[in-house]
N, CA and C atoms of all chains as a GROMACS GRO file, in nm:
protein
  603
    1UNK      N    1  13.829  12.228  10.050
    1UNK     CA    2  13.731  12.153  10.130
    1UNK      C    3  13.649  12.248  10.218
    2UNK      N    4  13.495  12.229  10.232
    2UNK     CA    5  13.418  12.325  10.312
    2UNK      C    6  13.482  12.302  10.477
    3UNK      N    7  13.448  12.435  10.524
    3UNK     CA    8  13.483  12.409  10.710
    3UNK      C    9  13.457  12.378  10.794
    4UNK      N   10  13.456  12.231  10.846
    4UNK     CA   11  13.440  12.214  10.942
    4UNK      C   12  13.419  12.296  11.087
    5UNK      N   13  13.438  12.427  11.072
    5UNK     CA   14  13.459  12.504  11.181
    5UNK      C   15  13.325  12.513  11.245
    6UNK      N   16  13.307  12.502  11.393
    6UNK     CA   17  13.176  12.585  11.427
    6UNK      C   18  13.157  12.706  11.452
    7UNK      N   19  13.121  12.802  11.372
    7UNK     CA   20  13.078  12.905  11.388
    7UNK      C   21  12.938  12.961  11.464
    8UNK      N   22  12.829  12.917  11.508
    8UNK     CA   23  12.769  12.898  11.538
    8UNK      C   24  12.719  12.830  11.606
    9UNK      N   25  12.753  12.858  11.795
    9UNK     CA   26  12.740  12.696  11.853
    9UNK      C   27  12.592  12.752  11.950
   10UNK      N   28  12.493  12.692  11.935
   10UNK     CA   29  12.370  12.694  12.026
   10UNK      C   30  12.421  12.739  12.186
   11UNK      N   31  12.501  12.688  12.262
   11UNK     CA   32  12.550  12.730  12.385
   11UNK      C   33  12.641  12.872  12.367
   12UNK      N   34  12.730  12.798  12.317
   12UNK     CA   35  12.868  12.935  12.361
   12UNK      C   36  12.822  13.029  12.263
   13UNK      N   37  12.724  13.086  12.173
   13UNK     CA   38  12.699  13.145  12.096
   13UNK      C   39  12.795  13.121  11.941
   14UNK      N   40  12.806  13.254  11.891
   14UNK     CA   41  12.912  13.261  11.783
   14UNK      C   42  13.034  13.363  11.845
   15UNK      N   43  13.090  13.257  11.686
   15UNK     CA   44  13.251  13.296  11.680
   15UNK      C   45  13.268  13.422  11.690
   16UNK      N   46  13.348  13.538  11.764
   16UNK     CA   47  13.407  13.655  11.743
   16UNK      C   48  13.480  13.684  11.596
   17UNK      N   49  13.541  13.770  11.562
   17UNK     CA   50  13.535  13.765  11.404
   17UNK      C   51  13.724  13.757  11.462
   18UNK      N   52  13.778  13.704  11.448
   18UNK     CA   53  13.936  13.645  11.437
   18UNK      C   54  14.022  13.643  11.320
   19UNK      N   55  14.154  13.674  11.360
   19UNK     CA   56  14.307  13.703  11.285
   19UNK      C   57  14.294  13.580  11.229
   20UNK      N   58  14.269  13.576  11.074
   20UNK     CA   59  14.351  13.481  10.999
   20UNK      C   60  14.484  13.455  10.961
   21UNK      N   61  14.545  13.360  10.983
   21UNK     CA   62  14.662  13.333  10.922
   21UNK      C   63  14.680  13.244  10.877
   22UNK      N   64  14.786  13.216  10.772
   22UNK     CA   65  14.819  13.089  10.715
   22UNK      C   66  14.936  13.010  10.767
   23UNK      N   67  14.871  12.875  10.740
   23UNK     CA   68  14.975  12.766  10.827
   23UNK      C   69  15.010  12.679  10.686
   24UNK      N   70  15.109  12.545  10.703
   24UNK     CA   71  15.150  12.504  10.616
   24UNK      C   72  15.180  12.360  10.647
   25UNK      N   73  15.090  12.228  10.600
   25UNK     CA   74  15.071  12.142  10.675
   25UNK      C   75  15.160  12.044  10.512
   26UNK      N   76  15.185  11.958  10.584
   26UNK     CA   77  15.276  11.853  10.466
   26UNK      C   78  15.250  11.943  10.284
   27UNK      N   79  15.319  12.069  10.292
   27UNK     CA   80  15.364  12.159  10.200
   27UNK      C   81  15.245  12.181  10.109
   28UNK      N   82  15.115  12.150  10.166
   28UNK     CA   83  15.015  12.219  10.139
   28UNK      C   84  14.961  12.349  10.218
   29UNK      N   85  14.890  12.465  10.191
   29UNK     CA   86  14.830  12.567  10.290
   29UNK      C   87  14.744  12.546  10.329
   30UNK      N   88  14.726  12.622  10.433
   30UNK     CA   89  14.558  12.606  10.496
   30UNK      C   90  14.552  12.725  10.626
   31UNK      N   91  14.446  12.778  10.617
   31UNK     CA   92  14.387  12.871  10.710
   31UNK      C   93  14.345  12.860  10.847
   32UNK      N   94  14.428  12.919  10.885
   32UNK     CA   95  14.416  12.914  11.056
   32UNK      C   96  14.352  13.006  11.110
   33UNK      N   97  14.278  13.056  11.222
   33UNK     CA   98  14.326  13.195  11.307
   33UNK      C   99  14.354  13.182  11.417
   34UNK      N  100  14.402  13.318  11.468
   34UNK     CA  101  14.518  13.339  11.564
   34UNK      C  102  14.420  13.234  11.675
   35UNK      N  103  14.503  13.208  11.785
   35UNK     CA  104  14.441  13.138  11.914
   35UNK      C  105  14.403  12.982  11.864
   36UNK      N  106  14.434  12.935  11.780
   36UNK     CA  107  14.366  12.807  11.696
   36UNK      C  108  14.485  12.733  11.793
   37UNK      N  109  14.484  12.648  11.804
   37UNK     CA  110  14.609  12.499  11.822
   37UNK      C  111  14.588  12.429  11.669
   38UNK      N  112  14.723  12.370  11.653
   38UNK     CA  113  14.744  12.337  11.526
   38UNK      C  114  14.631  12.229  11.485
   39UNK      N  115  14.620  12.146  11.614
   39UNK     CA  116  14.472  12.025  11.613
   39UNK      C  117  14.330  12.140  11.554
   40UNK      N  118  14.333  12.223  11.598
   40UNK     CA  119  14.227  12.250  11.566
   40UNK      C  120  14.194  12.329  11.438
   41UNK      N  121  14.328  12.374  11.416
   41UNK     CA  122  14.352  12.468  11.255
   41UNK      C  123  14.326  12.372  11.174
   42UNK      N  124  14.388  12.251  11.186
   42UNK     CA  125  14.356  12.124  11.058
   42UNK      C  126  14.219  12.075  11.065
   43UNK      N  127  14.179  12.024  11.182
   43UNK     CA  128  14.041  11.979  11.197
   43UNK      C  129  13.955  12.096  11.112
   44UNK      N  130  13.927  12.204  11.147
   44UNK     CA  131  13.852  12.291  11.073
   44UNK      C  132  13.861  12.323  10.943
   45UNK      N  133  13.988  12.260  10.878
   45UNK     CA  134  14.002  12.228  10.770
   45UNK      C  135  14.000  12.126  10.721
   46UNK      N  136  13.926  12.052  10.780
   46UNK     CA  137  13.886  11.900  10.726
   46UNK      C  138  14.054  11.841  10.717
   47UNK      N  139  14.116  11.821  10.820
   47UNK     CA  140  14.248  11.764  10.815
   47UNK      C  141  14.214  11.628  10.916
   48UNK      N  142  14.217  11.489  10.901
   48UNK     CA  143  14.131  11.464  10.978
   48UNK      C  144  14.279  11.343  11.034
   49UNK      N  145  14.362  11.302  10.936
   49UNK     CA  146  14.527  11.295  10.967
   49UNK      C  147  14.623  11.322  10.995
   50UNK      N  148  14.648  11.337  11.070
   50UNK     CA  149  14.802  11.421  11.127
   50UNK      C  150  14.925  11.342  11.117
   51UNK      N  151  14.884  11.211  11.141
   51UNK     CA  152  15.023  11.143  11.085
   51UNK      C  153  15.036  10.982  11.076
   52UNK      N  154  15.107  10.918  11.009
   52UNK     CA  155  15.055  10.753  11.018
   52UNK      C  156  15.119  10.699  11.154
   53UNK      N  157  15.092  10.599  11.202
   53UNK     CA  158  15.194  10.513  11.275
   53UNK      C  159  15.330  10.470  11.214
   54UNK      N  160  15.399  10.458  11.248
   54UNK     CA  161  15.531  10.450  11.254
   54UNK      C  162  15.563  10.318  11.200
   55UNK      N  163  15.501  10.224  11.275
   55UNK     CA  164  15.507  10.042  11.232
   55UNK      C  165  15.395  10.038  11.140
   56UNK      N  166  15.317  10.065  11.198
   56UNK     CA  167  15.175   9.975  11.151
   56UNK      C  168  15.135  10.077  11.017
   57UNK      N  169  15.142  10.216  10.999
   57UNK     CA  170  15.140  10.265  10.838
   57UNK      C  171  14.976  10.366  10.882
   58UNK      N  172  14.902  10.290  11.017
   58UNK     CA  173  14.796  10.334  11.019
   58UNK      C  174  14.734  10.442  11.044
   59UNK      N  175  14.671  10.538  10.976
   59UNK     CA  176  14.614  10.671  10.998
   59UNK      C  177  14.634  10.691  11.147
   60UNK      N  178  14.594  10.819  11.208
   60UNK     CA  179  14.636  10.873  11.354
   60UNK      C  180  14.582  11.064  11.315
   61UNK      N  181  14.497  11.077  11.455
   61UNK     CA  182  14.458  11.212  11.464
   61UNK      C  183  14.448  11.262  11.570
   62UNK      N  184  14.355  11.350  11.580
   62UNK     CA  185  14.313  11.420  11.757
   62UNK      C  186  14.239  11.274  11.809
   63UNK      N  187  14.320  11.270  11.950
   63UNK     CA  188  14.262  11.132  11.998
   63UNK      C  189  14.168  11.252  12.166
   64UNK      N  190  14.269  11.230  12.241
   64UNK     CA  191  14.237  11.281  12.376
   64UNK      C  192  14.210  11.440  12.343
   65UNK      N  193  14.332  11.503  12.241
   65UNK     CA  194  14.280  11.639  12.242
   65UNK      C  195  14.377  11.712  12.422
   66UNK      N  196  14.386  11.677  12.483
   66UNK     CA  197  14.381  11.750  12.600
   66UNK      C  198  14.562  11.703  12.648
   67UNK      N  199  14.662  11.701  12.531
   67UNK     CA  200  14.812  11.652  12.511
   67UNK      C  201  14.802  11.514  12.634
   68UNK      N  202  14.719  11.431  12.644
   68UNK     CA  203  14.769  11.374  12.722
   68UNK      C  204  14.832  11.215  12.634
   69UNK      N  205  14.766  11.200  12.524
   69UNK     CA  206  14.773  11.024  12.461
   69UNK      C  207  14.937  11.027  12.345
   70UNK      N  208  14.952  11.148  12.318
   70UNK     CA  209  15.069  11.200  12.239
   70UNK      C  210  15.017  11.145  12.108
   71UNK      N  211  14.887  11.107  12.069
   71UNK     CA  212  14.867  11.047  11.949
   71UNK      C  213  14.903  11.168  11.812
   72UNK      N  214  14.867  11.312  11.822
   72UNK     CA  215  14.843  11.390  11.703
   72UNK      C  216  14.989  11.456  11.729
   73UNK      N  217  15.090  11.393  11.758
   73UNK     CA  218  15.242  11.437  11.749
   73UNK      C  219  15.281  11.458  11.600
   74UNK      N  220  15.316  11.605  11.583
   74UNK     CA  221  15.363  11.643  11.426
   74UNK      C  222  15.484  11.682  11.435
   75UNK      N  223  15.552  11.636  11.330
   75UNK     CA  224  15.689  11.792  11.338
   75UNK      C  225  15.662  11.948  11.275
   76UNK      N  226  15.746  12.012  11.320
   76UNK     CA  227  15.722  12.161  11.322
   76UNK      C  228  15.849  12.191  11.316
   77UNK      N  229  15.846  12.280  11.201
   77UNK     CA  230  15.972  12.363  11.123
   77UNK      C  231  16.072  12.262  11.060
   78UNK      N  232  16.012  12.139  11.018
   78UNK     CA  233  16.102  12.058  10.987
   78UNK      C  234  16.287  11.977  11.153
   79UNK      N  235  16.154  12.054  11.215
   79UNK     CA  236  16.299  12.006  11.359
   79UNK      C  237  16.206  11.900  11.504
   80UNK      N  238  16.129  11.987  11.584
   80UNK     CA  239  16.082  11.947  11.625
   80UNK      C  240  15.937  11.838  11.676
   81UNK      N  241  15.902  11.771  11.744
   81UNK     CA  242  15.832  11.700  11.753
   81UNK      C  243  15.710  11.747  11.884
   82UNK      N  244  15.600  11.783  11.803
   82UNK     CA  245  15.495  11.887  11.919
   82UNK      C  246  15.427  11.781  11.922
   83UNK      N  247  15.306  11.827  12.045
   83UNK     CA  248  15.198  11.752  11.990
   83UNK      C  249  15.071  11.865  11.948
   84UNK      N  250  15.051  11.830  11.822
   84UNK     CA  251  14.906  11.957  11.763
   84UNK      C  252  14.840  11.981  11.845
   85UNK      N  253  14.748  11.924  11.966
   85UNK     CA  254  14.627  11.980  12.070
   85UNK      C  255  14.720  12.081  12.178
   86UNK      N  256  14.860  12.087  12.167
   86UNK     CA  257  14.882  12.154  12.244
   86UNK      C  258  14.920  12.296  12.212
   87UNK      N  259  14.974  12.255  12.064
   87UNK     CA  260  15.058  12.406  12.049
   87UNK      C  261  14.981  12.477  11.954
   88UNK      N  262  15.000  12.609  11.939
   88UNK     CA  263  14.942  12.715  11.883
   88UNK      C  264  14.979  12.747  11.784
   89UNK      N  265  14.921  12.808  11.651
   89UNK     CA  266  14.990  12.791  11.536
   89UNK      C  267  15.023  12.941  11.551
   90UNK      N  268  15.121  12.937  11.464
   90UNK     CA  269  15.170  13.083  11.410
   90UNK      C  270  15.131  13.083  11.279
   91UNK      N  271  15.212  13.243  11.214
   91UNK     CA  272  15.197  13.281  11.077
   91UNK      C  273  15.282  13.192  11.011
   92UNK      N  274  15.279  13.133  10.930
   92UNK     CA  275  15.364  13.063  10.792
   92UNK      C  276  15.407  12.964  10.842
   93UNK      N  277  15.393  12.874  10.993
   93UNK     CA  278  15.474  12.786  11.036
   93UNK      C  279  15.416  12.633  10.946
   94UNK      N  280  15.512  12.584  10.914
   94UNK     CA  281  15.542  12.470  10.877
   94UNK      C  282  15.515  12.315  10.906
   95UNK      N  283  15.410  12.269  10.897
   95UNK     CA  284  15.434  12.181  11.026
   95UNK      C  285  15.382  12.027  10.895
   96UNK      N  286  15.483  11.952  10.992
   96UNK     CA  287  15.459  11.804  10.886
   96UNK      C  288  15.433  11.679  10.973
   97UNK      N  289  15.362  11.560  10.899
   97UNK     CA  290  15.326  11.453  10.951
   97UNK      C  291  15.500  11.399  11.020
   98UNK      N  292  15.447  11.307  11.106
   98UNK     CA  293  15.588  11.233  11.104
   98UNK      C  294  15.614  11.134  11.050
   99UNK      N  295  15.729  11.098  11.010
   99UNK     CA  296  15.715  10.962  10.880
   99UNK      C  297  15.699  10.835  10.930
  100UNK      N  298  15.648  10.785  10.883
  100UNK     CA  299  15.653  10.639  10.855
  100UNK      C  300  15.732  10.549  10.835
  101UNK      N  301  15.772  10.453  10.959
  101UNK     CA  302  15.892  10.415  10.871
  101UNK      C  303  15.877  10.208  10.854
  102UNK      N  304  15.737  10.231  10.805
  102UNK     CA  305  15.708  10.076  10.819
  102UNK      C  306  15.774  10.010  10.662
  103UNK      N  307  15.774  10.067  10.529
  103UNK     CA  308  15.830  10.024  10.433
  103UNK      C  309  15.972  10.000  10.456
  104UNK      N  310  16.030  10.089  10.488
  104UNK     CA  311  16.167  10.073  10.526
  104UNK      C  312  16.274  10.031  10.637
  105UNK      N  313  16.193  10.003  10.735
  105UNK     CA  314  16.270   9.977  10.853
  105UNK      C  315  16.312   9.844  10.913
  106UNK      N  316  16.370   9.790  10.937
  106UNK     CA  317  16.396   9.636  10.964
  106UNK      C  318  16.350   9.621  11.044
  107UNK      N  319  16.301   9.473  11.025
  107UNK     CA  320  16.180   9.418  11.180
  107UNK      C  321  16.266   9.368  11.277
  108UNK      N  322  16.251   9.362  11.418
  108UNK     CA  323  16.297   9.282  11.519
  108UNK      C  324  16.301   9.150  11.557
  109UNK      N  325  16.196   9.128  11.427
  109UNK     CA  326  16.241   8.971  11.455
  109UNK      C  327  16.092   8.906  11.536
  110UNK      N  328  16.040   8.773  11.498
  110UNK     CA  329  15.917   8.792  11.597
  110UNK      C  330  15.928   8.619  11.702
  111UNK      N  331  15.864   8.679  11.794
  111UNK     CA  332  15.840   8.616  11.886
  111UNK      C  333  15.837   8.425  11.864
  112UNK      N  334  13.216   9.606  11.875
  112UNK     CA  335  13.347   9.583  11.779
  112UNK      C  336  13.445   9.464  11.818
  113UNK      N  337  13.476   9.334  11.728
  113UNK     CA  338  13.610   9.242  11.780
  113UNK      C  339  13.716   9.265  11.804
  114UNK      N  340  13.723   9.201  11.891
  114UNK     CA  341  13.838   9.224  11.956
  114UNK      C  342  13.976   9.253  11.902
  115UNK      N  343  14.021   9.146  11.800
  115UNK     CA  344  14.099   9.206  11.685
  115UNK      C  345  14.126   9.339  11.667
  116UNK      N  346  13.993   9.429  11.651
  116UNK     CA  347  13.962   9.551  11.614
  116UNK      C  348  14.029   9.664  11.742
  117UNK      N  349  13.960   9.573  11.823
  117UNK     CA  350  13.973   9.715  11.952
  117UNK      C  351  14.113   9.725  12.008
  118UNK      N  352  14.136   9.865  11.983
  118UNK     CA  353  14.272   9.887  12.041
  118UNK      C  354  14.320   9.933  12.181
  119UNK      N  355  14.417   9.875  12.256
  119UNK     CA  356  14.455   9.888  12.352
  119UNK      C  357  14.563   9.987  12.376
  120UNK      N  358  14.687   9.969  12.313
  120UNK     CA  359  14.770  10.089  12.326
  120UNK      C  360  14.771  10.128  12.214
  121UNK      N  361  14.732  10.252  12.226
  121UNK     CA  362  14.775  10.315  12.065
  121UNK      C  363  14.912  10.306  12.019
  122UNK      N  364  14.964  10.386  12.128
  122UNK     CA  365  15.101  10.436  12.057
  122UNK      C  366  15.150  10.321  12.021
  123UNK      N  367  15.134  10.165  12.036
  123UNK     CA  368  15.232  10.025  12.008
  123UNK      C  369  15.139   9.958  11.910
  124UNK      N  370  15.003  10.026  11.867
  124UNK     CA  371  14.889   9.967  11.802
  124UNK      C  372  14.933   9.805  11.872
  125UNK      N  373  14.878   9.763  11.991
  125UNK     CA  374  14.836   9.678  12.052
  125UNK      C  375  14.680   9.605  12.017
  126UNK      N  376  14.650   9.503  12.008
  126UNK     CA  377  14.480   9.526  11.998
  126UNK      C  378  14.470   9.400  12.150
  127UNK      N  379  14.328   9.417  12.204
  127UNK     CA  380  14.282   9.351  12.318
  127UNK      C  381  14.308   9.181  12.252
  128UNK      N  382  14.290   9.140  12.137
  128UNK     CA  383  14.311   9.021  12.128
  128UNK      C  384  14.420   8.997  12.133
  129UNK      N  385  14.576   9.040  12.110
  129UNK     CA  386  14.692   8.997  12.104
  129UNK      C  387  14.733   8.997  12.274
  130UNK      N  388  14.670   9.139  12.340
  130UNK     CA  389  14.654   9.087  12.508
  130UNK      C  390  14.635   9.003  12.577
  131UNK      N  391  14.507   8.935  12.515
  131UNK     CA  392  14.431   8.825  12.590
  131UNK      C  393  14.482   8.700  12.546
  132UNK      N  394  14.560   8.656  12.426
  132UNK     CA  395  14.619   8.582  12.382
  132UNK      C  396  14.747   8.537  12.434
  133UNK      N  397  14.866   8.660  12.462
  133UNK     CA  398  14.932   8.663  12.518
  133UNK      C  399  14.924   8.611  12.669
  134UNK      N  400  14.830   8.677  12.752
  134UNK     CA  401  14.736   8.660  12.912
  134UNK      C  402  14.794   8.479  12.867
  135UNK      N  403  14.658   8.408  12.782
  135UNK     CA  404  14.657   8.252  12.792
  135UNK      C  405  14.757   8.211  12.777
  136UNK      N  406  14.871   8.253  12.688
  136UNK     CA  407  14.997   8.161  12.656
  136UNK      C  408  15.083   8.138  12.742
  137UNK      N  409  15.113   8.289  12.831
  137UNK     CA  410  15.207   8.274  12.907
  137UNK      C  411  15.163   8.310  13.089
  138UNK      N  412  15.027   8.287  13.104
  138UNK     CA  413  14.932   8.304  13.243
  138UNK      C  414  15.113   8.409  13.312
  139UNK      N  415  15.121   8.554  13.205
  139UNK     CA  416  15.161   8.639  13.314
  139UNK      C  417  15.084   8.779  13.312
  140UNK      N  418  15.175   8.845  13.410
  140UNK     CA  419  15.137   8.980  13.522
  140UNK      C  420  15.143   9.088  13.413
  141UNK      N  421  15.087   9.186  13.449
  141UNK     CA  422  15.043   9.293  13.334
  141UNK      C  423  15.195   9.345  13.289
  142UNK      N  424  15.311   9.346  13.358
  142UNK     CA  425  15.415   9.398  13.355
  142UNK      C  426  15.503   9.295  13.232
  143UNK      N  427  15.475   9.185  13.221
  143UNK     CA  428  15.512   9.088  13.156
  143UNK      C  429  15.426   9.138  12.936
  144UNK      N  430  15.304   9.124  13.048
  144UNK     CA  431  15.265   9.209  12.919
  144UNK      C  432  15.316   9.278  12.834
  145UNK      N  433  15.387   9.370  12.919
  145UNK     CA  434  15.417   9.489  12.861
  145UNK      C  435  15.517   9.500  12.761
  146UNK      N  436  15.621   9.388  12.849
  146UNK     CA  437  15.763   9.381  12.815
  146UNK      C  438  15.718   9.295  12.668
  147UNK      N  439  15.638   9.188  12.674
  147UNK     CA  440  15.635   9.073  12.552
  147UNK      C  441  15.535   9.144  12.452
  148UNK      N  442  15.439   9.262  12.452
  148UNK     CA  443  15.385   9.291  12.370
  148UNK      C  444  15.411   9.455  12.347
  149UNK      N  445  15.476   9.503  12.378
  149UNK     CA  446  15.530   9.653  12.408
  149UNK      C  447  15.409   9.741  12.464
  150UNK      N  448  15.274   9.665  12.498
  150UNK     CA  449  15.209   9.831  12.522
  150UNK      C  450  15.192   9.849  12.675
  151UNK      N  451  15.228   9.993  12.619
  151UNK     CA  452  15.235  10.087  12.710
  151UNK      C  453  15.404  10.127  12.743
  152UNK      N  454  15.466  10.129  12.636
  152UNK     CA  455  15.572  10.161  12.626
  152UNK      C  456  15.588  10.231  12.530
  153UNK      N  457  15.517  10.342  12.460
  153UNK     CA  458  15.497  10.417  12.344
  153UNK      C  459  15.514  10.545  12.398
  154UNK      N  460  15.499  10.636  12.278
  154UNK     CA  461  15.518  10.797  12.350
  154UNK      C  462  15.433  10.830  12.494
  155UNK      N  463  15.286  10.796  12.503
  155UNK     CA  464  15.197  10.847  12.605
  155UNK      C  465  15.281  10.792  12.688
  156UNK      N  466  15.369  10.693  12.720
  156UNK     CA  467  15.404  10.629  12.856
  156UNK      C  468  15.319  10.522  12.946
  157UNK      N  469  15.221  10.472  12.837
  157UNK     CA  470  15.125  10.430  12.942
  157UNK      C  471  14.993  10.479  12.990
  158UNK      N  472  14.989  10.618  12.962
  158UNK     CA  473  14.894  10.658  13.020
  158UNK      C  474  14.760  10.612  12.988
  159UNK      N  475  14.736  10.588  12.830
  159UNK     CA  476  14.658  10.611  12.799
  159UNK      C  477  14.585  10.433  12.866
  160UNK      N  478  14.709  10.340  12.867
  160UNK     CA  479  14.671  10.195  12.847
  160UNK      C  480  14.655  10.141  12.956
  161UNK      N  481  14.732  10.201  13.041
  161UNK     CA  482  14.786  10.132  13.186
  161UNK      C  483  14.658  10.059  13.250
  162UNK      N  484  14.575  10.149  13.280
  162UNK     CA  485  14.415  10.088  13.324
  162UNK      C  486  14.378   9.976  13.273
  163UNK      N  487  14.357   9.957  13.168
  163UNK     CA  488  14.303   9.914  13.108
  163UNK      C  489  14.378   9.702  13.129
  164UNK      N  490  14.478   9.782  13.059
  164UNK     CA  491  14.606   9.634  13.028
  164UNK      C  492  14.606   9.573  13.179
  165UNK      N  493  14.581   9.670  13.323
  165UNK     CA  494  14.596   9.595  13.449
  165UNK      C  495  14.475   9.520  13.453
  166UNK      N  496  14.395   9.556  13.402
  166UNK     CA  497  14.214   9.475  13.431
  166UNK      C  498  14.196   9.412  13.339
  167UNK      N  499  14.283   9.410  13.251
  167UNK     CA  500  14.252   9.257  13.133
  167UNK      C  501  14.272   9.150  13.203
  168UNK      N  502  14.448   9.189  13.277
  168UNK     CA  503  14.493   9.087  13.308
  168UNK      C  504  14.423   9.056  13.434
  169UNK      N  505  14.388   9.119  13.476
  169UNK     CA  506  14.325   9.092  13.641
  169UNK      C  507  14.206   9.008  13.645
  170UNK      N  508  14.119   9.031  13.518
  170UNK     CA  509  13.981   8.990  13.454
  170UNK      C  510  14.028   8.818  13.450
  171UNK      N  511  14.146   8.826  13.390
  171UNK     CA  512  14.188   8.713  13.317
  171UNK      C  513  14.281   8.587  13.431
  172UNK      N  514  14.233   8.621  13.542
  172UNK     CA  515  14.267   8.542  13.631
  172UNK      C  516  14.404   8.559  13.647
  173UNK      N  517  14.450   8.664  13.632
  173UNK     CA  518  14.637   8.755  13.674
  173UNK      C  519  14.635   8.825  13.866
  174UNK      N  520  14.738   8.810  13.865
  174UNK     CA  521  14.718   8.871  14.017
  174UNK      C  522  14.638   9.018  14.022
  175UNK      N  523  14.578   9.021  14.106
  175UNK     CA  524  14.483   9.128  14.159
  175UNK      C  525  14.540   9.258  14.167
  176UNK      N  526  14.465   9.365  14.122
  176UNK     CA  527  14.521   9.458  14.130
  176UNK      C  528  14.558   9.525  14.289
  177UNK      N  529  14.642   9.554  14.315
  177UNK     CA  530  14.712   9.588  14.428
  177UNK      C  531  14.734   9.732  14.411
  178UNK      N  532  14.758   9.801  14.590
  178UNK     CA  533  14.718   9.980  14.558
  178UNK      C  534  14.896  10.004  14.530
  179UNK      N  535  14.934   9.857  14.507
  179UNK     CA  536  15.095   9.950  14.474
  179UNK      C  537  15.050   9.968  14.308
  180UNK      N  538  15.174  10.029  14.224
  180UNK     CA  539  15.119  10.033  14.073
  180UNK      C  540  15.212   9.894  14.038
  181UNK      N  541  15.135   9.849  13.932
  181UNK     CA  542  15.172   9.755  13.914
  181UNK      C  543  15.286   9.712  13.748
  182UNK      N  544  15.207   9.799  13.677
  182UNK     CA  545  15.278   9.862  13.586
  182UNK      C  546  15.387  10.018  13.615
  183UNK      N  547  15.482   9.984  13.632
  183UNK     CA  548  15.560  10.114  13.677
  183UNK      C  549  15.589  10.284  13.621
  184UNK      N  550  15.602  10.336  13.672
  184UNK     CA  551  15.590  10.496  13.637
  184UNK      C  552  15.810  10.485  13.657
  185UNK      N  553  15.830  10.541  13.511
  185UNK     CA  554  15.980  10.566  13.522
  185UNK      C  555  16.026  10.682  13.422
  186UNK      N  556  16.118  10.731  13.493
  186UNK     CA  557  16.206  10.887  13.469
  186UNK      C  558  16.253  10.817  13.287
  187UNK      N  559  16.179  10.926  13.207
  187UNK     CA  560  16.150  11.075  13.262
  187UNK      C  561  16.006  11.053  13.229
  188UNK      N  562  15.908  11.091  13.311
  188UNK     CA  563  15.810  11.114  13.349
  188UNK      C  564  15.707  11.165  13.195
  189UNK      N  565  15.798  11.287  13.185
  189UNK     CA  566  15.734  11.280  13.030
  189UNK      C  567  15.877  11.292  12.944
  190UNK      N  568  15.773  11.256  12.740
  190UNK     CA  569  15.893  11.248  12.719
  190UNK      C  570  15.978  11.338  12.684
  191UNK      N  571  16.082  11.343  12.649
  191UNK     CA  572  16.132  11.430  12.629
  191UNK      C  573  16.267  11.447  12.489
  192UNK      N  574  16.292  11.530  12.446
  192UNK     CA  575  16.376  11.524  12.313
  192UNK      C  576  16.512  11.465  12.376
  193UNK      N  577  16.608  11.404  12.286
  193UNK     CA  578  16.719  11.445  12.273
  193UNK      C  579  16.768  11.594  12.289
  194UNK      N  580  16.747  11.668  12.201
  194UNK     CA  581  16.810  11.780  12.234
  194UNK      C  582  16.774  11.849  12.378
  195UNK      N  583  16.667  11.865  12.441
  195UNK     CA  584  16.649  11.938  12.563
  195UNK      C  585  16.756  11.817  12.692
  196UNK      N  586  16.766  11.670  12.673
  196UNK     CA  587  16.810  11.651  12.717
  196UNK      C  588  16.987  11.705  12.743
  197UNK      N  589  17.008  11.727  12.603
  197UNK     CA  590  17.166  11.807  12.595
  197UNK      C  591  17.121  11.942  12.580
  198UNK      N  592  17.077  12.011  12.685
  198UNK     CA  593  17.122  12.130  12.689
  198UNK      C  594  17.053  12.261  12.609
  199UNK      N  595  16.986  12.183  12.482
  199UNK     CA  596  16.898  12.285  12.430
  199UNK      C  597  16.773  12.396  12.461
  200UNK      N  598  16.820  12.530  12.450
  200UNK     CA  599  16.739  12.591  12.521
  200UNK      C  600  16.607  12.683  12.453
  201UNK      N  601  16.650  12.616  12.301
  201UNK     CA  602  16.478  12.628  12.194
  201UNK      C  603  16.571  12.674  12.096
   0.00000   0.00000   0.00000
């Protein structure tokens, strides 16, 4: 997919020329560089999902951006639970949607 | 956009119509809300909804917003894992 990235911004000028590395998003690759947050390594890769809702099945991405809404919460290394606008990617790190667990999960029962 | 549509808490995918619905059925306090429709009980804690869910209800002929909070702020503040809670140190 072409990049979303801005390279070229009318104000802040252009991009400095930056450390690529590769990241590894639901066991596909994709190109990061260094200083990126994981929100923004995917976004520039046209990643525009980070993970469904839990109940509802429904898409979910960079909302606030600024860790405050916890919406673009991924797991990372298969253990933990970040949220992408906050953390920084590394080389080869791993990082996956969180699942879904609306097919499978028993309802509470309604009102 | 309808109301249906527009969302109130994310993290509980709440929408403003199941709010305002709720508001008429049971004429209660945003806190009541909360408990009978879960939002603002999702990962953000509220943050994102709290405003909002107090001035529906306030709009909606609910008691007035007051400078106490009305929707409550409770430990732990943010959230936090299981594991850091036991002890984990990364």
């Amino acid at each position: 997919m072409r990049s979303m990235r801005v390279n070229d911004h009318p104000v802040l000028g252009s991009l400095e020329k930056q450390k690529k590395i590769k990241i590894y998003f639901d066991g596909k690759s994709y190109e990061a560089y260094e200083g990126d947050t994981i929100a923004s390594a995917l976004l520039a890769s046209g990643v525009r999902t980070l993970r469904k809702h839990e109940d509802k099945n429904t898409p979910r991405g960079i909302y606030c951006n600024i860790g405050h809404c916890f919406e673009c919460r991924v797991q990372l290394n298969g253990k933990n639970t970040v949220r992408a606008c906050l953390t920084p990617v590394e080389n080869n790190m791993k990082i996956e949607s969180n699942i879904s667990l609306s097919s499978m999960s028993p309802k509470g029962g309604t009102l | 956009m309808s109301e249906s549509r527009t969302v109130i808490c994310r993290c509980e995918e709440i929408t403003l119509e199941e709010i305002k619905e709720t508001v008429e059925r049971f004429q209660c306090s945003s806190r009541e809300i909360k408990l009978r429709t879960r939002a603002g009980m999702g990962p953000c804690g509220g943050r994102t909804c709290r405003g909002m869910i107090d001035r529906v209800v306030e709009q909606m002929g609910g008691p007035a917003i007051s400078d106490e909070v009305s929707l409550s702020y409770r430990p732990p503040v943010r959230p936090v894992s299981f594991g850091v809670l036991g002890g984990e140190t990364k």
